[in-house]
PDB file of N, CA, C, O and CB in Angstrom:
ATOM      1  N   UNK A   1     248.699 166.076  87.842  1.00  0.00           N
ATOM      2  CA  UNK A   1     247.639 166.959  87.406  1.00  0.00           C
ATOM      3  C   UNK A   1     246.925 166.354  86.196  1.00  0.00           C
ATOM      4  O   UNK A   1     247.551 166.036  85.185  1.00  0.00           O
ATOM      5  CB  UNK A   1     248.199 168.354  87.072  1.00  0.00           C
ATOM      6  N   UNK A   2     245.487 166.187  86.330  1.00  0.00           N
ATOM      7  CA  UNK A   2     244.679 166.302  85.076  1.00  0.00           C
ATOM      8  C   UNK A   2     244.462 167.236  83.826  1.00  0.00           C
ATOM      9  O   UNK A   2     244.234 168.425  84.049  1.00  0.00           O
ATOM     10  CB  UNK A   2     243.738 166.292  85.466  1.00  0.00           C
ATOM     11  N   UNK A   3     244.505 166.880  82.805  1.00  0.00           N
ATOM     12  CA  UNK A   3     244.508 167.918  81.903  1.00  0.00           C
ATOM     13  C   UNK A   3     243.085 168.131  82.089  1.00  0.00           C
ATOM     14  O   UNK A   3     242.277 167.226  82.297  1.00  0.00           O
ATOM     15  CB  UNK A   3     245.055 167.643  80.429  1.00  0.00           C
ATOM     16  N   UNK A   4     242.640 170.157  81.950  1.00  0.00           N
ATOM     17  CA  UNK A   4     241.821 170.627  81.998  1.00  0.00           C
ATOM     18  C   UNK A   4     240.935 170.480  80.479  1.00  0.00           C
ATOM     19  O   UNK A   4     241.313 170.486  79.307  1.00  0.00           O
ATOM     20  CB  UNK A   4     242.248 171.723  82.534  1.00  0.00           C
ATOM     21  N   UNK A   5     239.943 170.384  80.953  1.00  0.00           N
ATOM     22  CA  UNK A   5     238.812 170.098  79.543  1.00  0.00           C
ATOM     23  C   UNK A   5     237.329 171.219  79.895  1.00  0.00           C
ATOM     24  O   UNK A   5     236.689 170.652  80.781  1.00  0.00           O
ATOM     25  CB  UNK A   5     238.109 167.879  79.537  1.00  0.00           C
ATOM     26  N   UNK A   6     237.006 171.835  79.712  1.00  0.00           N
ATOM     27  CA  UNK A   6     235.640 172.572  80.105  1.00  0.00           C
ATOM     28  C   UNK A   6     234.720 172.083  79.809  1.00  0.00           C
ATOM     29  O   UNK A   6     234.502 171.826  78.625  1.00  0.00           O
ATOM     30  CB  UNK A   6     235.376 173.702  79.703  1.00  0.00           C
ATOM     31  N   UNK A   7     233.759 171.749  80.899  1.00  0.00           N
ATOM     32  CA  UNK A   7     232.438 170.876  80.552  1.00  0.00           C
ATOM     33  C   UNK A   7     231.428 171.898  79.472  1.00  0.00           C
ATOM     34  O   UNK A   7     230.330 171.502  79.080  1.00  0.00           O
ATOM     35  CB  UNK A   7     231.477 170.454  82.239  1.00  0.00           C
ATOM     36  N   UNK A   8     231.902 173.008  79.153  1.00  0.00           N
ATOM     37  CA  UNK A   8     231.150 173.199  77.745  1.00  0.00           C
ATOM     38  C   UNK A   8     231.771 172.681  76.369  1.00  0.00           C
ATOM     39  O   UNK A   8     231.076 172.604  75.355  1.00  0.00           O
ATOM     40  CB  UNK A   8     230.964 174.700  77.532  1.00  0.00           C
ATOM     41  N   UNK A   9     233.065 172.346  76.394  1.00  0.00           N
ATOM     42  CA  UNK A   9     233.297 171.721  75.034  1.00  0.00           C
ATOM     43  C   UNK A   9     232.259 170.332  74.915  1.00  0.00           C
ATOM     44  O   UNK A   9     231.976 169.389  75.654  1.00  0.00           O
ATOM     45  CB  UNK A   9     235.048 171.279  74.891  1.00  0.00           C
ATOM     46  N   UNK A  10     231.795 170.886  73.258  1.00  0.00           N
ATOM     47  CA  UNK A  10     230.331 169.973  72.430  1.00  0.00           C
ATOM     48  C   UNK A  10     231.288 168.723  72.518  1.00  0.00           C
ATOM     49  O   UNK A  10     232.512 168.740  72.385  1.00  0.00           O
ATOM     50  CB  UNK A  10     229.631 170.517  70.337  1.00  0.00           C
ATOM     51  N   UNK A  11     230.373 167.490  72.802  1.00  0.00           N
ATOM     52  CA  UNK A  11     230.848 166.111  72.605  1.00  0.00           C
ATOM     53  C   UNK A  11     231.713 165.860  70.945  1.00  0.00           C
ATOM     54  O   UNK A  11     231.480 166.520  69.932  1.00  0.00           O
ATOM     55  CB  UNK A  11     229.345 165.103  72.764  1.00  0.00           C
ATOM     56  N   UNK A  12     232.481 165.002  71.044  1.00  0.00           N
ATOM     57  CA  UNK A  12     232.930 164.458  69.762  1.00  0.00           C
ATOM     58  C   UNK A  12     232.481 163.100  69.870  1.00  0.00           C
ATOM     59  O   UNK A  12     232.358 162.367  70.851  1.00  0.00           O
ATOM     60  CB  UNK A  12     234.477 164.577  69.472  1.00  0.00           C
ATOM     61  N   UNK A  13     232.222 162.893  68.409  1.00  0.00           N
ATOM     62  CA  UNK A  13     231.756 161.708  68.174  1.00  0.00           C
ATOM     63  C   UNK A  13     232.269 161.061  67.072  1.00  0.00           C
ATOM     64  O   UNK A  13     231.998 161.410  65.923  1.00  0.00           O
ATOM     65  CB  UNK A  13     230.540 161.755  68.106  1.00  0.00           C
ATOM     66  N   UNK A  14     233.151 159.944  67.409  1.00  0.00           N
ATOM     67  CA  UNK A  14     234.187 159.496  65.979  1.00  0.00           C
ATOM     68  C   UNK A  14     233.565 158.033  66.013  1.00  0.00           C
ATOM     69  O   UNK A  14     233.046 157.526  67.007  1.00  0.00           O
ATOM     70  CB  UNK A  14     236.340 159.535  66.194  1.00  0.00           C
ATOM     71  N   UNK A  15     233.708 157.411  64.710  1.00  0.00           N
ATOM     72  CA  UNK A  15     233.525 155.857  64.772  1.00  0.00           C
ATOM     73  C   UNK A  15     234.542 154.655  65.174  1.00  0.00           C
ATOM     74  O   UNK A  15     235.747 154.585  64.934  1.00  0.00           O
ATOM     75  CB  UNK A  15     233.191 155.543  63.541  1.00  0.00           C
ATOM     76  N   UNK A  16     233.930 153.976  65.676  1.00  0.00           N
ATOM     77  CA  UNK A  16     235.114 152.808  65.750  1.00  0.00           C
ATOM     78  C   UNK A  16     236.526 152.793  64.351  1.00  0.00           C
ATOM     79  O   UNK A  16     236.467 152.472  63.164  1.00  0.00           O
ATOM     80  CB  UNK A  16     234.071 151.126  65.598  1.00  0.00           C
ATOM     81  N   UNK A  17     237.434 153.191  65.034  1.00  0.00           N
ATOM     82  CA  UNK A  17     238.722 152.507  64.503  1.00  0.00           C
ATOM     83  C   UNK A  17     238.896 151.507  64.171  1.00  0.00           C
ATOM     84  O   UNK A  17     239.667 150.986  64.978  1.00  0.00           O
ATOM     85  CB  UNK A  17     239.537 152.465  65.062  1.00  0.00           C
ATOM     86  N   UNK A  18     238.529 150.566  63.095  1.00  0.00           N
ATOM     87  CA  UNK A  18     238.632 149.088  62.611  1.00  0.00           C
ATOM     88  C   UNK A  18     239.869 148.526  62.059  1.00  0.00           C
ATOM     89  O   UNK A  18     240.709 149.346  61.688  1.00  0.00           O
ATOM     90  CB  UNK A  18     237.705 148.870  61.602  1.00  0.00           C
ATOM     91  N   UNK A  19     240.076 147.556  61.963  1.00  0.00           N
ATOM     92  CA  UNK A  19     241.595 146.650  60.979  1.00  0.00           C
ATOM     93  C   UNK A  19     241.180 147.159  59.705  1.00  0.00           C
ATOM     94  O   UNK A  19     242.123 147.549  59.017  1.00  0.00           O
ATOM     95  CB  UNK A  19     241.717 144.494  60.877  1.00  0.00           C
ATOM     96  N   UNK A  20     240.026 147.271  59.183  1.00  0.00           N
ATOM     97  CA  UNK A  20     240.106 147.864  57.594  1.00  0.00           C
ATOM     98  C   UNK A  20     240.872 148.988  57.650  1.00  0.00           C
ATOM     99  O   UNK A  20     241.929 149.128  57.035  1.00  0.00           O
ATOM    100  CB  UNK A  20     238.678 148.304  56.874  1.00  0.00           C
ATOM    101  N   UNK A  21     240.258 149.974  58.532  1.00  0.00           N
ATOM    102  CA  UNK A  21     240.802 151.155  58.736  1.00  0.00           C
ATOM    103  C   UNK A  21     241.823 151.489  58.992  1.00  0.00           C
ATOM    104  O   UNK A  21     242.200 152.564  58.524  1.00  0.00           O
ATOM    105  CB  UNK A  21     240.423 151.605  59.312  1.00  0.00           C
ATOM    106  N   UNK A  22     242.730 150.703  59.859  1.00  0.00           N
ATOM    107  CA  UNK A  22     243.999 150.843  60.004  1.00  0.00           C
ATOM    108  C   UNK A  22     245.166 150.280  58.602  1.00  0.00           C
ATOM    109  O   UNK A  22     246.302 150.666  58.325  1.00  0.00           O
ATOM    110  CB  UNK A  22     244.155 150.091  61.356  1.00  0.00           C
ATOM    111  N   UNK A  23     244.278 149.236  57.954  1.00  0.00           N
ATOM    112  CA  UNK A  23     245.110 148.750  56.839  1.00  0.00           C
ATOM    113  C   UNK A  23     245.077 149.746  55.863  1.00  0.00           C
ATOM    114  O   UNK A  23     246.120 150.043  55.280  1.00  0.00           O
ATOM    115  CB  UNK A  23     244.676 147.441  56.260  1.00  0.00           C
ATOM    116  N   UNK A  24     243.815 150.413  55.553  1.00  0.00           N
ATOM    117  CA  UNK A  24     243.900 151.450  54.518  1.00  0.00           C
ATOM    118  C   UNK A  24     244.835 152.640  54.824  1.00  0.00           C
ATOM    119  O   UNK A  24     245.455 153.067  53.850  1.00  0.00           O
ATOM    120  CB  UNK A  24     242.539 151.974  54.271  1.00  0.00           C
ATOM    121  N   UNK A  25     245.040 153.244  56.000  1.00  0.00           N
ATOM    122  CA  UNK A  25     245.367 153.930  56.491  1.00  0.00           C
ATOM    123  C   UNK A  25     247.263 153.771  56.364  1.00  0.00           C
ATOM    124  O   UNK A  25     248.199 154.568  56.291  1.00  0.00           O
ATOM    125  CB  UNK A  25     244.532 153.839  57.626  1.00  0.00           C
ATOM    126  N   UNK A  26     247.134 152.532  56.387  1.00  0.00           N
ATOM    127  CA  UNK A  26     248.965 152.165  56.322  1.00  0.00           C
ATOM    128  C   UNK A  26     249.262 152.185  55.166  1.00  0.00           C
ATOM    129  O   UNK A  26     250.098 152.957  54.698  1.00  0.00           O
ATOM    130  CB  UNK A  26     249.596 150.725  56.824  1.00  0.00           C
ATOM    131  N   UNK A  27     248.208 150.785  54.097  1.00  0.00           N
ATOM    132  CA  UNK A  27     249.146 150.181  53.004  1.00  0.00           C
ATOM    133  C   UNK A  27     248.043 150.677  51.849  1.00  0.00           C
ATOM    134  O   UNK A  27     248.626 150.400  50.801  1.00  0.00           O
ATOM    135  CB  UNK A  27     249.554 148.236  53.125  1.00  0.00           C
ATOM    136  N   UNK A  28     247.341 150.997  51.656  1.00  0.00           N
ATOM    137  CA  UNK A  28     246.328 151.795  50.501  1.00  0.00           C
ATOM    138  C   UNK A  28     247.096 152.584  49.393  1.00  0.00           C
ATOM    139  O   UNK A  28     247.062 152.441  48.171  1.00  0.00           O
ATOM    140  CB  UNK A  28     245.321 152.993  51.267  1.00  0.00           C
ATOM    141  N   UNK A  29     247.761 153.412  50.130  1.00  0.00           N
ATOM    142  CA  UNK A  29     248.231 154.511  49.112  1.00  0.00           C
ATOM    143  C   UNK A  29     249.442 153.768  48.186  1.00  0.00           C
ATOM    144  O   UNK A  29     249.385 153.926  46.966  1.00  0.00           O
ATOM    145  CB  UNK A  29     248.879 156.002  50.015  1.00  0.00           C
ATOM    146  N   UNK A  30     250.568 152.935  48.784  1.00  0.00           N
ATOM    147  CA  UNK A  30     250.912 152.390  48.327  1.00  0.00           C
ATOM    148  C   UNK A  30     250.967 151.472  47.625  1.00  0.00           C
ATOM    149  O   UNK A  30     251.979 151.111  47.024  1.00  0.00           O
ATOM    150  CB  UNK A  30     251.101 152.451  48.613  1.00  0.00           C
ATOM    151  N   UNK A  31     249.734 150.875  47.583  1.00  0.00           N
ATOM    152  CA  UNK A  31     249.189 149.417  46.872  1.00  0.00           C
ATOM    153  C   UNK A  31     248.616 150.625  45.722  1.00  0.00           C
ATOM    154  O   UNK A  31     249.548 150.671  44.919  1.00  0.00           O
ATOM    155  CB  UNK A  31     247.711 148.063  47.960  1.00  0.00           C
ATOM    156  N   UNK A  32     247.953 151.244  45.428  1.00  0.00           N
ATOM    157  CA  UNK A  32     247.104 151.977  44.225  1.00  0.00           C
ATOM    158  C   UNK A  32     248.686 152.790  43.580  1.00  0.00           C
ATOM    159  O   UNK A  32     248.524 153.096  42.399  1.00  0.00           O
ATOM    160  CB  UNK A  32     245.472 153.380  44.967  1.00  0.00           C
ATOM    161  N   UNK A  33     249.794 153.088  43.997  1.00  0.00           N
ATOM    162  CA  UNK A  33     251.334 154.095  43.777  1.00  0.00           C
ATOM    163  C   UNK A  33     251.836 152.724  43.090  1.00  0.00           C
ATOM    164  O   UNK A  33     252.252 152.825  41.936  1.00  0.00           O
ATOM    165  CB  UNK A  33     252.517 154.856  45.548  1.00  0.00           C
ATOM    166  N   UNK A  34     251.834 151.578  43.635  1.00  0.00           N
ATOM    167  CA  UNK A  34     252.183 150.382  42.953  1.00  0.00           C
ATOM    168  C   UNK A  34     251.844 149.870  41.768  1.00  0.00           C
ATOM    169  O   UNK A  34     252.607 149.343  40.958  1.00  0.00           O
ATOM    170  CB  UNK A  34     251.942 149.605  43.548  1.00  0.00           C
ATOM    171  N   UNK A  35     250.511 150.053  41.660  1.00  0.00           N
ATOM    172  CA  UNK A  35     249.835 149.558  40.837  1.00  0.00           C
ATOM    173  C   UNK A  35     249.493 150.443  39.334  1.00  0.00           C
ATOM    174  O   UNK A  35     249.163 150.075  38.207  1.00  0.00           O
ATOM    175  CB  UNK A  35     248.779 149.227  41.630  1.00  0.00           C
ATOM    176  N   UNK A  36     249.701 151.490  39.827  1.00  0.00           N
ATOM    177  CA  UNK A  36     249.427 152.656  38.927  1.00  0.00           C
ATOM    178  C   UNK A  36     250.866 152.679  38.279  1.00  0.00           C
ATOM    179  O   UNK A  36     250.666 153.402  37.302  1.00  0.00           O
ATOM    180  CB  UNK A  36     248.921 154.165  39.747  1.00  0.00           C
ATOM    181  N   UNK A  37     251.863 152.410  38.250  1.00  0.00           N
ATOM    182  CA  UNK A  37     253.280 152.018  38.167  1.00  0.00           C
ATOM    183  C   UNK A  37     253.730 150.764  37.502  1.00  0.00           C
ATOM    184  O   UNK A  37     254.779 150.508  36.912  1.00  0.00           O
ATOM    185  CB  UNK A  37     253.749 151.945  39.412  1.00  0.00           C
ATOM    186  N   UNK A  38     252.682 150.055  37.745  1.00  0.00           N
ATOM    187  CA  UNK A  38     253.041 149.106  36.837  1.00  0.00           C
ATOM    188  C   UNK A  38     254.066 147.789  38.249  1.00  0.00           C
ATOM    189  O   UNK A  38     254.252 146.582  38.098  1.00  0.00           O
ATOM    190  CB  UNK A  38     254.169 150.117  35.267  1.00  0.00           C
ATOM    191  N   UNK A  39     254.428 148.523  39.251  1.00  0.00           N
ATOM    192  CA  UNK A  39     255.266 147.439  40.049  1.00  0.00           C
ATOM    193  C   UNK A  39     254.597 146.477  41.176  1.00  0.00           C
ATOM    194  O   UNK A  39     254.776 146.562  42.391  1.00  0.00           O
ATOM    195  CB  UNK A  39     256.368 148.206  40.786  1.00  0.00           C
ATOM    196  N   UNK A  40     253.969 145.755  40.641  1.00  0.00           N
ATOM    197  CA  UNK A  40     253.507 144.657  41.029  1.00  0.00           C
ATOM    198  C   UNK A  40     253.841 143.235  40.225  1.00  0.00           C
ATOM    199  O   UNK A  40     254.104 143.105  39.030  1.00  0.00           O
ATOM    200  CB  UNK A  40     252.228 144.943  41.087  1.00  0.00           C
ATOM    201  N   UNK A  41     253.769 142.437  41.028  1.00  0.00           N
ATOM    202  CA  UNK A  41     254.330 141.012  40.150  1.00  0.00           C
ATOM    203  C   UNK A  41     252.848 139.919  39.747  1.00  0.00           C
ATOM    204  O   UNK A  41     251.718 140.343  39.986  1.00  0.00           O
ATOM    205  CB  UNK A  41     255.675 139.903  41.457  1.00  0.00           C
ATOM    206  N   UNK A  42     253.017 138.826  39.265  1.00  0.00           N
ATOM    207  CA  UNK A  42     252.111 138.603  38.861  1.00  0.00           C
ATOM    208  C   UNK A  42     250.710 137.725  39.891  1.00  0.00           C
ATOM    209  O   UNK A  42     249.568 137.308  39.703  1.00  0.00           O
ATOM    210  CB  UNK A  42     252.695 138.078  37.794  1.00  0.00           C
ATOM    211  N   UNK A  43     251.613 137.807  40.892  1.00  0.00           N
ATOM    212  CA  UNK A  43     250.838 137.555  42.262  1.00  0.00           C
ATOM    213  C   UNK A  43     250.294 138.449  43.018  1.00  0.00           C
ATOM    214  O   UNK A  43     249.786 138.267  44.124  1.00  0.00           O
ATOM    215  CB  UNK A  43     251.516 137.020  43.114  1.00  0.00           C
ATOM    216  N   UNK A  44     250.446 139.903  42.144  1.00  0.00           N
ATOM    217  CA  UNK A  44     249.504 140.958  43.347  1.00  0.00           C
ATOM    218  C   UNK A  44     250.787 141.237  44.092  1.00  0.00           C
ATOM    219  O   UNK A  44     250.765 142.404  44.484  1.00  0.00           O
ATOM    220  CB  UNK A  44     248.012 140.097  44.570  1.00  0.00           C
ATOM    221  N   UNK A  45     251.787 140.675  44.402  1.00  0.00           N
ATOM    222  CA  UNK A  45     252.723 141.105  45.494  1.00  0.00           C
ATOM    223  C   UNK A  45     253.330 142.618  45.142  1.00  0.00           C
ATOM    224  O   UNK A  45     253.479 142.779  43.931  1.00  0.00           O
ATOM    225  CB  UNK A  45     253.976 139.952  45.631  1.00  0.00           C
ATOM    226  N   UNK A  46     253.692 143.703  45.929  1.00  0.00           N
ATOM    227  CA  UNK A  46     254.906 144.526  45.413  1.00  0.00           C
ATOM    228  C   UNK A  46     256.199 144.141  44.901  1.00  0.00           C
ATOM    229  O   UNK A  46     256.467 143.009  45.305  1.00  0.00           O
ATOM    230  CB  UNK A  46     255.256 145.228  46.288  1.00  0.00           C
ATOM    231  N   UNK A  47     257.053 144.596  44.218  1.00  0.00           N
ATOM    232  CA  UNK A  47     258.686 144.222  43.483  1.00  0.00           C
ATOM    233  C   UNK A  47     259.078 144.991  44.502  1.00  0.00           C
ATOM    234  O   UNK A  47     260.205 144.573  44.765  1.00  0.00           O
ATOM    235  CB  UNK A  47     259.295 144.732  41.698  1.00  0.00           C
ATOM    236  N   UNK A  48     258.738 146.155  45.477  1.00  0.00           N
ATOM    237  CA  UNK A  48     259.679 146.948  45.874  1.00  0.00           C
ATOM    238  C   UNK A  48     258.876 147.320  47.042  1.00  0.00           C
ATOM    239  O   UNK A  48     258.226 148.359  47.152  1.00  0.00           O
ATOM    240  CB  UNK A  48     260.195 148.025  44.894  1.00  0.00           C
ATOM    241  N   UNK A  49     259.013 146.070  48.185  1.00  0.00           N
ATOM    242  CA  UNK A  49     257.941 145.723  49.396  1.00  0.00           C
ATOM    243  C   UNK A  49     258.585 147.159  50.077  1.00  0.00           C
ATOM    244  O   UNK A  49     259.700 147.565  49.748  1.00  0.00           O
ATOM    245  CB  UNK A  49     258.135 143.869  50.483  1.00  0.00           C
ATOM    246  N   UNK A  50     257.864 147.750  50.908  1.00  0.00           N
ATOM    247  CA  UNK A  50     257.840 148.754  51.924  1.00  0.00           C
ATOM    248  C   UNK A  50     258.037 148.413  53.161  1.00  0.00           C
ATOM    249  O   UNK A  50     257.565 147.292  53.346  1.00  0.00           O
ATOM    250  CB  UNK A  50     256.793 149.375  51.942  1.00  0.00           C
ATOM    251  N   UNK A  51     258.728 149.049  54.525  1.00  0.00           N
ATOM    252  CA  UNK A  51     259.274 147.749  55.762  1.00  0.00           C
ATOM    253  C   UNK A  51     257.905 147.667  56.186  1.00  0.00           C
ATOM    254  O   UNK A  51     257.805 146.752  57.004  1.00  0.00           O
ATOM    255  CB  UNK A  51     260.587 148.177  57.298  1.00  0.00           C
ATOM    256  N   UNK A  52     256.667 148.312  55.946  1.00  0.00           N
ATOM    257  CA  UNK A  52     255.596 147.536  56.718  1.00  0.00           C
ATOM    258  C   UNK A  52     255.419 146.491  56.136  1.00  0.00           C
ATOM    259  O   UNK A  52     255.027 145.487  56.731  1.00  0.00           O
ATOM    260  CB  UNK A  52     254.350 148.103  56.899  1.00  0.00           C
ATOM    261  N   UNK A  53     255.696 146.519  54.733  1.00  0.00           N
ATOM    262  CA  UNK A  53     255.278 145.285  53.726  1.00  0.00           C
ATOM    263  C   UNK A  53     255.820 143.888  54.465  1.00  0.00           C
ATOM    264  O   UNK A  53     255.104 143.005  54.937  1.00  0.00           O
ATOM    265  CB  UNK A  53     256.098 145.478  52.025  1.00  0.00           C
ATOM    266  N   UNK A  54     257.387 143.930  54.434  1.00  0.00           N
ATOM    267  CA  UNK A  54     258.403 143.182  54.791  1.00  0.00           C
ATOM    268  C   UNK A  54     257.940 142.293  55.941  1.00  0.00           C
ATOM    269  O   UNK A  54     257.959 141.065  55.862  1.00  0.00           O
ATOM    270  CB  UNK A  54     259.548 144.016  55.100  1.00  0.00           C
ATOM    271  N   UNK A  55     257.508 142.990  57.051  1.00  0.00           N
ATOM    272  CA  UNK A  55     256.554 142.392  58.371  1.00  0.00           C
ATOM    273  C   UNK A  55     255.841 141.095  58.424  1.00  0.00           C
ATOM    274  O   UNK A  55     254.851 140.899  57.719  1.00  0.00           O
ATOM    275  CB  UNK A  55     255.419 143.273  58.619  1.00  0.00           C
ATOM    276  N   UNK A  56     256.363 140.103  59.327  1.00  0.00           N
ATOM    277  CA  UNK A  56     255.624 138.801  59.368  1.00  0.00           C
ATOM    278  C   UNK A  56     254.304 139.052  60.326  1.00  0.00           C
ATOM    279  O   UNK A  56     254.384 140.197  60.769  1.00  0.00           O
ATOM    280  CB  UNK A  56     256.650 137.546  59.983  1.00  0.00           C
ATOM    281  N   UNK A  57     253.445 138.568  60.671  1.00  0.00           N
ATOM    282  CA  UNK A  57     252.060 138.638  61.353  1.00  0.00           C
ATOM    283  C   UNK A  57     252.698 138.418  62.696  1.00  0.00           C
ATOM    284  O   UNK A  57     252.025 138.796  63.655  1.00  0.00           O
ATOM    285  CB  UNK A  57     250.786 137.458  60.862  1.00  0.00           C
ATOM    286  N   UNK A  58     254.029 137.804  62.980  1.00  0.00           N
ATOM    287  CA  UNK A  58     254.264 137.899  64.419  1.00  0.00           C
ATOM    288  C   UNK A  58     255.229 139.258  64.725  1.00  0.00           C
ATOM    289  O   UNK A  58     255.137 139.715  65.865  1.00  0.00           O
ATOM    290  CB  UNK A  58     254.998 136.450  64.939  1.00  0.00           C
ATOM    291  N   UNK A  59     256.094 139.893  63.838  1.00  0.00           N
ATOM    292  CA  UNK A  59     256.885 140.876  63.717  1.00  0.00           C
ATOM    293  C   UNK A  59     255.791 142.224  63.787  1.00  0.00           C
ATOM    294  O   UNK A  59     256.108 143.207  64.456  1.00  0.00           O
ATOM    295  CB  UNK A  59     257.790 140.661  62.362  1.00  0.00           C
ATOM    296  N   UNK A  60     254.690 142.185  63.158  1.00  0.00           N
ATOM    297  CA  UNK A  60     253.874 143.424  63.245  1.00  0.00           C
ATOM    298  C   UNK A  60     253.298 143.721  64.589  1.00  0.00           C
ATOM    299  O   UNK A  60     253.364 144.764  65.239  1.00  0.00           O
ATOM    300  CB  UNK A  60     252.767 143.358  62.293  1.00  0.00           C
ATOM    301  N   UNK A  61     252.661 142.475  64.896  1.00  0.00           N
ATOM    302  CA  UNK A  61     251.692 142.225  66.652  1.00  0.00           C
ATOM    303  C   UNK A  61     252.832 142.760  67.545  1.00  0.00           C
ATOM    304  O   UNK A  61     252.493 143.732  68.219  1.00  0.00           O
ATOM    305  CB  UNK A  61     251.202 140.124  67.303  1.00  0.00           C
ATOM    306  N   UNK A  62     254.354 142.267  67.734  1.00  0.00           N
ATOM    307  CA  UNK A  62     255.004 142.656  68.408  1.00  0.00           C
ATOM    308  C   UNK A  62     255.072 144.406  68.370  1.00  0.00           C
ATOM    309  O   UNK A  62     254.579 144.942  69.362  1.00  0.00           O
ATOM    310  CB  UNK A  62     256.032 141.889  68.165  1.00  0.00           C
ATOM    311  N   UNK A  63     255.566 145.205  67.449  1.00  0.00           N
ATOM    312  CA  UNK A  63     255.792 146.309  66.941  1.00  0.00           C
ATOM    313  C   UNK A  63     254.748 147.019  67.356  1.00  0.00           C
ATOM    314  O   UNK A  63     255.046 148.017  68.014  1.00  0.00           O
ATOM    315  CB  UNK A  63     256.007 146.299  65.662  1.00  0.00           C
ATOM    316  N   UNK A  64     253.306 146.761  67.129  1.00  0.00           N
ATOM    317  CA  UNK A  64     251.941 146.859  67.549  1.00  0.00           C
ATOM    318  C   UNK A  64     251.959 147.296  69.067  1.00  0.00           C
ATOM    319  O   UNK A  64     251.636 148.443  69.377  1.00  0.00           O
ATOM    320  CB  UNK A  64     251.176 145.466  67.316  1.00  0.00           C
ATOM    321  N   UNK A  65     252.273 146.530  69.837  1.00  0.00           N
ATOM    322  CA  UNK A  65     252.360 146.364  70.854  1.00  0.00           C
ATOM    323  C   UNK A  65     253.706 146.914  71.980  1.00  0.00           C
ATOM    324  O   UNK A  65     253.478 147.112  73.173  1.00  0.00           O
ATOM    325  CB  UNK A  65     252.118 145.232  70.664  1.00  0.00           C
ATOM    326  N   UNK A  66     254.808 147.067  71.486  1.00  0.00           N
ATOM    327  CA  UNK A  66     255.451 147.895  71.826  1.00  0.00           C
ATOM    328  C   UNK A  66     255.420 149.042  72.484  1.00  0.00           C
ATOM    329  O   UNK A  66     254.428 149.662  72.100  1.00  0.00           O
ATOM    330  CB  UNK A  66     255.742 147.997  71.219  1.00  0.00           C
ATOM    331  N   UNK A  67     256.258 149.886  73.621  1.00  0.00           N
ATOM    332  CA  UNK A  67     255.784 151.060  74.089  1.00  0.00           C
ATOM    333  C   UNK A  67     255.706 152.361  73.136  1.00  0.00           C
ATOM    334  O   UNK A  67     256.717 152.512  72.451  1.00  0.00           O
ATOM    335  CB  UNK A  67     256.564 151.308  75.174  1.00  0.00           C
ATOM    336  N   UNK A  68     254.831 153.195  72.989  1.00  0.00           N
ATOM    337  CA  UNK A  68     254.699 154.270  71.969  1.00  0.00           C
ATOM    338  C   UNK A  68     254.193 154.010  70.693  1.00  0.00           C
ATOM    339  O   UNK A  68     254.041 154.892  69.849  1.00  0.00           O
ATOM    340  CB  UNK A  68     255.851 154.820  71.743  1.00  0.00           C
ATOM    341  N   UNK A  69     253.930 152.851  70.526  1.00  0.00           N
ATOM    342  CA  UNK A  69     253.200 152.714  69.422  1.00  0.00           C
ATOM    343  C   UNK A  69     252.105 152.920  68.690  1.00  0.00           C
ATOM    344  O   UNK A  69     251.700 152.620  67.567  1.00  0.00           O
ATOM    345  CB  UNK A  69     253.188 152.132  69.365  1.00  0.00           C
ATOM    346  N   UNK A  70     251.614 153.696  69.918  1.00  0.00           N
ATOM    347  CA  UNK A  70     250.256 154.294  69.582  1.00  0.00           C
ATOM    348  C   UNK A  70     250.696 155.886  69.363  1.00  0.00           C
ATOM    349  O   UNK A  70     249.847 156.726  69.067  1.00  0.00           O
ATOM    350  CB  UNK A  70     249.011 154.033  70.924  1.00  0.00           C
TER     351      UNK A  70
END
C-alpha cells in the first residue's frame, strides 16, 4: 500500500540539503561549546574530539552509507 497524501495538501518547498548544511548541522554546535570553553588546542583541533570528530573520511562515507542512515 501507498501512503495516502490528498491532492489538496499546498506544495512544500525546501532547499537543497548541502555538505555545508549537513556539517553545520552535525559539528557547529560543538565547535562554538568548544571554543567558548576554552578546549581547543593550538591547531583549531578539539582536546575532547566527539565520535563524529574521531571519523576518518573513509570511516564516515562508509557509516554514511550504511542501511538506516538516513
Amino acid at each position: 500500500m501507498k501512503p495516502y497524501v490528498s491532492y489538496r495538501v499546498p506544495d512544500i518547498e525546501e532547499p537543497e540539503f548541502t555538505p555545508q548544511d549537513l556539517f553545520h548541522a552535525v559539528y557547529t554546535d560543538k565547535i562554538v561549546q568548544d571554543f567558548k570553553a576554552g578546549k581547543l588546542k593550538q591547531d583549531l583541533s578539539p582536546e575532547e574530539p566527539s565520535p563524529e570528530e574521531q571519523l576518518t573520511r573513509e570511516q564516515a562515507k562508509i557509516k554514511a552509507q550504511q542501511t538506516g542512515s538516513d
